[in-house]
C-alpha positions as CSV (number, residue, x, y, z in Angstrom):
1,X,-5.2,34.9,2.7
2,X,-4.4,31.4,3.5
3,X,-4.3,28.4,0.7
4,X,-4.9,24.3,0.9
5,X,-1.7,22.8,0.6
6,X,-1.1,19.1,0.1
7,X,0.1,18.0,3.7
8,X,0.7,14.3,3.6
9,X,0.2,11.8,1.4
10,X,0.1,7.6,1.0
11,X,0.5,7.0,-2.2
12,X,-1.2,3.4,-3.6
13,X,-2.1,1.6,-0.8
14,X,-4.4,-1.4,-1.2
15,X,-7.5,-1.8,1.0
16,X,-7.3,-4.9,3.6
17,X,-10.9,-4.5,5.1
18,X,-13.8,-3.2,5.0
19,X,-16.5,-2.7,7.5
20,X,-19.6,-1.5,6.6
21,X,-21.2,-1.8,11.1
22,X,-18.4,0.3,12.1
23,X,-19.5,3.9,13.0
24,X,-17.1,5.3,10.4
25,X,-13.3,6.3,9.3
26,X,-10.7,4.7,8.0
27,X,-8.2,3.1,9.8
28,X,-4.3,3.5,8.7
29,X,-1.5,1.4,9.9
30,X,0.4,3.8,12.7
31,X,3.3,3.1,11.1
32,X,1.9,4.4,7.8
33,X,0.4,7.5,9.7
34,X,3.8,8.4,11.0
35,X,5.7,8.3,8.2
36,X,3.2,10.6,6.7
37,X,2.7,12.9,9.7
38,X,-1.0,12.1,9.8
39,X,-2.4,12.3,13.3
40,X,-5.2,10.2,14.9
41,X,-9.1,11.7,14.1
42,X,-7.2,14.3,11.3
43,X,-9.4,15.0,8.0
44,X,-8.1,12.6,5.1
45,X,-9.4,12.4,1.5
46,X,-9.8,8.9,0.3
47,X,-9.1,8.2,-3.9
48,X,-9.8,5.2,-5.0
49,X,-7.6,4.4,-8.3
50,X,-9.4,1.3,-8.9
51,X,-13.1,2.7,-9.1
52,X,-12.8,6.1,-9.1
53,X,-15.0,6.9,-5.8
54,X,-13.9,10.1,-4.1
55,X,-14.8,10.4,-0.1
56,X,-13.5,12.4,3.0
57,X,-13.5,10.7,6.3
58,X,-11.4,10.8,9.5
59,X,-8.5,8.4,10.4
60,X,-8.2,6.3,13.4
61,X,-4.6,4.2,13.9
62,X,-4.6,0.9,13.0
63,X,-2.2,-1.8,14.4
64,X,1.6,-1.3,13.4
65,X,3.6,-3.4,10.8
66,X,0.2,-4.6,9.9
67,X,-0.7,-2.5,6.7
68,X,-3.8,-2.3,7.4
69,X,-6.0,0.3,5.2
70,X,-10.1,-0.4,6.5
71,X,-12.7,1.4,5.4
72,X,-15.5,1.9,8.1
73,X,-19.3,2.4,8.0
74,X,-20.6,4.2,4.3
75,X,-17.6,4.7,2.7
76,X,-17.2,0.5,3.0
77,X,-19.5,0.5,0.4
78,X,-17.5,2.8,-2.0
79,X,-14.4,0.3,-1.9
80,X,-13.6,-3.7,-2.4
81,X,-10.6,-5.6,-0.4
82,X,-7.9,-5.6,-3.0
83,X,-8.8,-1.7,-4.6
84,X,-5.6,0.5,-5.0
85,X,-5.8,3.7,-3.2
86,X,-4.1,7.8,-2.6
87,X,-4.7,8.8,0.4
88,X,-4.2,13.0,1.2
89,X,-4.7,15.0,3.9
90,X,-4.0,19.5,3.8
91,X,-3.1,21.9,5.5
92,X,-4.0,25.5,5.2
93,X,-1.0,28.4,4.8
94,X,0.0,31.2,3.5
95,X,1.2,31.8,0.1
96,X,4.5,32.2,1.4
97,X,4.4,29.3,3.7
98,X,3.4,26.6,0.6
99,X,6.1,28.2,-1.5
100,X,9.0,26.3,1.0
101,X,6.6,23.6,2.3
102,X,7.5,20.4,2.0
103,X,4.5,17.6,1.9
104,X,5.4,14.2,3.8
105,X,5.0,12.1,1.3
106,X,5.0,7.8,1.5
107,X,5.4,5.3,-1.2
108,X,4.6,2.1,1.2
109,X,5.2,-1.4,-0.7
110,X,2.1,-1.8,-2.7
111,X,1.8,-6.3,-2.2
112,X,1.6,-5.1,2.1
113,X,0.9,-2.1,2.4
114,X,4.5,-1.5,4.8
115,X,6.9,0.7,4.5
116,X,9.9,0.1,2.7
């Protein structure tokens, strides 16, 4: 049997952009991505503290040192420039596996966006 385990996770991010004639995703600062082992096209769940809209969407890398956090195509319209967000991606594992895993997990400087 194998679980969903938190894998990464960006904790309160605000949103710089968003871009409703974009074909979709959201777009993370690289930097941001590698801190929390989050690779370009992975599966990301988007929660918005500010409005409470849940969404799942893909991530493409953004610019470095430039916090940028975009939402792209329909899940622009779930969000506003200036909401505070989680960002979480999984990973699936055994029992076993989750019991010693250990979750990369960021706590970027919430007036940019960069890491700390």
């Amino acid at each position: 049997m194998l679980i969903h385990v938190v894998k990464s996770k960006i904790h309160r991010v605000k949103v710089t952009g968003a871009d409703l004639n974009y074909i979709g995703s959201i777009t993370i600062d690289e930097d941001l991505m590698d801190a929390a082992n989050i690779v370009p096209g992975e599966k990301i769940q988007v929660v918005n503290n500010t409005n409470g809209n849940r969404l799942e969407t893909y991530v493409i890398p953004g610019p470095r040192n430039s916090g940028e956090i975009t939402l792209n195509g329909a899940a622009a319209r779930l969000v506003s420039v200036g909401d505070v967000l989680i960002l979480m991606t999984y990973a699936m594992m055994s029992p076993e596996e989750a019991k010693t895993f250990s979750p990369a997990i960021v706590f970027p400087d919430e007036s940019t966006n960069l890491l700390r």
